[in-house]
C-alpha positions in Angstrom: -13.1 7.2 -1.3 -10.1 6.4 0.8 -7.9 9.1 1.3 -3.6 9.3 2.0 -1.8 11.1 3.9 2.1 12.5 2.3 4.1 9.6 4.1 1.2 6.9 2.6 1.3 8.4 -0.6 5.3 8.5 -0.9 5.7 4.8 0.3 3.1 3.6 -2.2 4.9 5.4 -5.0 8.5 4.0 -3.8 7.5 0.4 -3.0 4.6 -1.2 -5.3 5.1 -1.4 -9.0 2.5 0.7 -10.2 1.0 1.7 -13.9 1.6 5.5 -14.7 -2.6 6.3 -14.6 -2.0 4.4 -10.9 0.7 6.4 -9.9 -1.2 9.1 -11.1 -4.2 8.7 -8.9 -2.1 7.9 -5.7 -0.4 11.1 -6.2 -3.7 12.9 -5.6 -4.2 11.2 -2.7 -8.0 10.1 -2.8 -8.7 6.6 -4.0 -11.6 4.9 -5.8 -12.6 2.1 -3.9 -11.5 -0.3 -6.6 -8.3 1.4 -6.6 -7.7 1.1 -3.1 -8.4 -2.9 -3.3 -5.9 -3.3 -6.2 -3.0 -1.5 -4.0 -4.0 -3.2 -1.0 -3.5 -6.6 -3.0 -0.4 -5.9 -4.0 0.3 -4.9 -0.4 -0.5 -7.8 0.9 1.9 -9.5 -1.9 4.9 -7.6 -1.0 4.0 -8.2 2.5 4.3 -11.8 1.7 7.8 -11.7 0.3 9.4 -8.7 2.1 7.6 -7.5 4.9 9.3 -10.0 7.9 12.3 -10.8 8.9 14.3 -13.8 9.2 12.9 -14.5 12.5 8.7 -13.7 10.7 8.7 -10.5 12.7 7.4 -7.4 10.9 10.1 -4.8 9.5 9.1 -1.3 9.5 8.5 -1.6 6.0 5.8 -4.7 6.8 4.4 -2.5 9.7 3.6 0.0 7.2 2.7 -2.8 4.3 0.4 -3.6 7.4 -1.4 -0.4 8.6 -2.0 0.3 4.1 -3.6 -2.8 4.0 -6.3 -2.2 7.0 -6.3 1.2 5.6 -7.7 0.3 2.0 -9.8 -2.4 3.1 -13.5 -2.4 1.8 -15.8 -4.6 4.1 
C-alpha cells in the first residue's frame, strides 16, 4: 500500500481525470498497488503534455507530476 499525504491527495483529485470509485480511494489516502500504477500512468501522460515549459524545463506542476510518479512506482 502506498500512502498520500493532503497536498498529494488534493493535486491528484484537481489534475488527473479520475472515475468516481478512483477518486474515492485517493480520497482515503492509501493505495492498492494496482491503483497506484494506474495514477502514476496517467502521471506520467500529463507529464508528457503539460508538465514543461516552452524551454522542456519542469513547471511546478511537472515537479510534482514528477515526485507522484517515483512515489507510486512498484519495482
Amino acid at each position: 500500500m502506498i500512502q498520500l499525504n493532503t497536498k498529494e491527495i488534493d493535486f491528484i483529485l484537481a489534475k488527473l481525470e479520475l472515475d468516481t470509485e478512483t477518486q474515492n480511494l485517493v480520497k482515503s489516502g492509501s493505495l492498492s498497488d494496482e491503483i497506484a500504477d494506474d495514477i502514476r500512468d496517467l502521471c506520467t501522460e500529463k507529464l508528457d503534455v503539460s508538465g514543461y515549459d516552452e524551454d522542456y524545463n519542469l513547471t511546478e506542476e511537472g515537479e510534482m507530476l514528477n515526485d507522484l510518479i517515483d512515489k507510486l512506482y512498484i519495482g
